[in-house]
N, C-alpha and C positions, 0 to 999 in steps of 0.2 A: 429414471434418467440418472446418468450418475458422467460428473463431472472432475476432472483430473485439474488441479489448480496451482498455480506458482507464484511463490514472491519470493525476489532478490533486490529489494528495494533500501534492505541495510546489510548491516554484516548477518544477519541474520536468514539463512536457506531457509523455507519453507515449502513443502509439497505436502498436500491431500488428496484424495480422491476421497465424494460424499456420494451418496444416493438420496432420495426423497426422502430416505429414513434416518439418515443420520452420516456421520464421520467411517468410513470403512476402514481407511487410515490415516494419519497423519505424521510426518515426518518434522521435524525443527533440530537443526543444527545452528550452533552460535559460532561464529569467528574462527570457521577452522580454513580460512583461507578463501581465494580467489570463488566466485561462482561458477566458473568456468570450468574450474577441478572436479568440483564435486554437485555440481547441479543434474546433468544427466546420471549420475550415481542414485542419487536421491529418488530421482524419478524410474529409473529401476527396481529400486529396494521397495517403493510404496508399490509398483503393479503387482510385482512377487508376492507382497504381505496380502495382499487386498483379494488375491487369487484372480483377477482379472488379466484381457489381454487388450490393446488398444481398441477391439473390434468391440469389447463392454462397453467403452467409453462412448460418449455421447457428445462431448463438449472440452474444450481446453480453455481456461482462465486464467489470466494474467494480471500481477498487479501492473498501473501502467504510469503509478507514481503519483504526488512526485518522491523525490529518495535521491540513491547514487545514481548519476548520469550511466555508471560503466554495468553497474549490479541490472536498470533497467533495461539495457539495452541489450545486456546475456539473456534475461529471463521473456523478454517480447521474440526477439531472433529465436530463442529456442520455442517460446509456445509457437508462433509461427510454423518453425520449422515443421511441427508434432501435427499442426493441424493441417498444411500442407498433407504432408505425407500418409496420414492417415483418410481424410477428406473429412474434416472434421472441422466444425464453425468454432470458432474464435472466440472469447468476451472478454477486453479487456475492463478492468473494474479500478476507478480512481483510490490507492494506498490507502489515505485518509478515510476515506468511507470506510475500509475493511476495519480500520485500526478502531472507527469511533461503534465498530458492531458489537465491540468487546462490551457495550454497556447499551444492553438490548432495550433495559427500561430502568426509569426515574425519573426525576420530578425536576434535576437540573440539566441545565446546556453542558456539553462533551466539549472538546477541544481537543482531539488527538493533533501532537507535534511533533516532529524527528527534527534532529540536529542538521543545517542546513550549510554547516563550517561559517567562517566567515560573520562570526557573530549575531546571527539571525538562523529563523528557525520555518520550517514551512509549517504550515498551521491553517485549521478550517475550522469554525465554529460550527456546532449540531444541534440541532431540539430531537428530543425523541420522541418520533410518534410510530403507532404500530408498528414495533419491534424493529422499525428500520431506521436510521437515521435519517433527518433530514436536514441538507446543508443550509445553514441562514448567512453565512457567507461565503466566496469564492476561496477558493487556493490561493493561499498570501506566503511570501517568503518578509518576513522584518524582524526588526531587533525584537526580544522578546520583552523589552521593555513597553515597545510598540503597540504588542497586541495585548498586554496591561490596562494598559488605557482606555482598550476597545470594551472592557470587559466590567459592568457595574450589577453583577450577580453574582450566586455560585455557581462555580463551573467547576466541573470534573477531566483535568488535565491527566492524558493520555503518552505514551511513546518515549523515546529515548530524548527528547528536547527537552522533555518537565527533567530527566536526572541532569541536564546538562544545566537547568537555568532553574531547578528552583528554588533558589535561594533568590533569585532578582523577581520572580512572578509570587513568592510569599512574603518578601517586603511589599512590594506594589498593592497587592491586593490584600492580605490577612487572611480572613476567616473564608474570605469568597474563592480563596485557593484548596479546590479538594482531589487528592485524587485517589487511588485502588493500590491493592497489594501489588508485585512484581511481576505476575507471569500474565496479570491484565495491559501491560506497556507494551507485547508484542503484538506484532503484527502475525497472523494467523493465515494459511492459505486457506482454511476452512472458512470463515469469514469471507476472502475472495471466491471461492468454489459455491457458498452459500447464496449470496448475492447473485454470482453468473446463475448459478441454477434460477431464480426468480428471472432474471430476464428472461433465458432460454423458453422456459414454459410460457411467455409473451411471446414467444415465437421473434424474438429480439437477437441479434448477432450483428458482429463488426466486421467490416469489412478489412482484409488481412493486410491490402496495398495501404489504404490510407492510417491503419491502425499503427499510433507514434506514442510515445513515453509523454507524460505532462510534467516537465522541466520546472513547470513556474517563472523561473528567470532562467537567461542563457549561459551558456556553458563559457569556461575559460579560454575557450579557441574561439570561440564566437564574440565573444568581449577584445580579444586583443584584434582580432580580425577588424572589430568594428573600428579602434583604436588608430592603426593601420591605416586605414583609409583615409580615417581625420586628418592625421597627421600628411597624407597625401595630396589632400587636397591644396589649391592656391588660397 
């Protein structure tokens, strides 16, 4: 089986296509702009390298958050679009889960975070058991003083929220603040393509209509909207 995978969940493009053997390729661009620009580029460039054509593909994976509101919503519309068109099942795969794959095994709890603006961070605590993550709590968006607090072990902080906050998470914590070199903080589409392939062979797929991005908390137009209406009522 070999699955074609995407995440535009931060500044960071990623596309893969793996097979049951391994990475065929993988693509990672940083901050060169809009997703928009250069997201179906990307997904060009890896069929070409990989010597495949849509008709090899077996499956399309999406990250489906949480992250940027606008990066999730290029990269779902376009896996969409890809599996649509091709007739191709779908798997979208929770950001956090891919990010905490980067640390397959160990004896401490993961906590992958991305910067959530707004002084708070999204964030999922993991145990690791057989090479896959498992979440021990839900997708939280809070200060990261916040999830500080939550935290009376070592834990291995993951993503672009540990460079934003960790000077406030190694005061708070000390010694129980650990994390990994730099190119461990990314989010990987191999990891989302890895994970979709384990469903897929469960014979496990999402369905395209109700498949939506996981926000965490709601959006800026959604906040004032709510806003809005307060202020409208008697």
């Amino acid at each position: 089986m070999r699955i074609l995978a995407l995440d535009t969940s931060t500044s960071v493009n990623s596309v893969c296509i793996i097979d049951e053997k391994g990475i065929l390729v993988e693509h990672i661009v940083r901050g060169q702009g809009s997703h928009n620009k250069i997201l179906l580029k990307n997904i060009d460039l890896c069929i070409k390298a990989a010597g495949v054509q849509f008709g090899d593909i077996h499956g399309i994976a999406v990250a489906l958050g949480p992250g940027s509101f606008t990066g999730l919503r290029i990269g779902i519309s376009t896996a969409k679009t890809l599996a649509w068109a091709n007739q191709l099942p779908i798997l979208g795969i929770p950001t956090l889960d891919a990010l905490a794959l980067n640390v397959p095994y160990g004896k401490y709890q993961v906590c992958p975070m991305l910067d959530a603006k707004k002084n708070e961070v999204y964030c999922r605590i993991y145990r690791l058991s057989d090479a896959y993550p498992e979440g021990i709590t839900d997708n939280m968006v809070l200060p990261p003083a916040e999830l500080a607090g939550m935290i009376d072990s070592p834990t291995i902080f993951l993503g672009n929220g540990w460079h934003q906050y960790e000077s406030v998470l190694r005061e708070k914590l000390g010694e129980n603040a650990l994390t990994l070199p730099a190119p461990f903080h990314d989010i990987r589409a191999s990891n989302i393509a890895t994970l979709a392939l384990r469903r897929l062979k469960q014979n496990e797929k999402d369905d395209p209509e109700s498949l939506k991005p996981i926000y965490v908390r709601p959006s800026d137009a959604e906040l004032s909207l709510k806003e809005k209406k307060q202020s409208q009522q008697p």
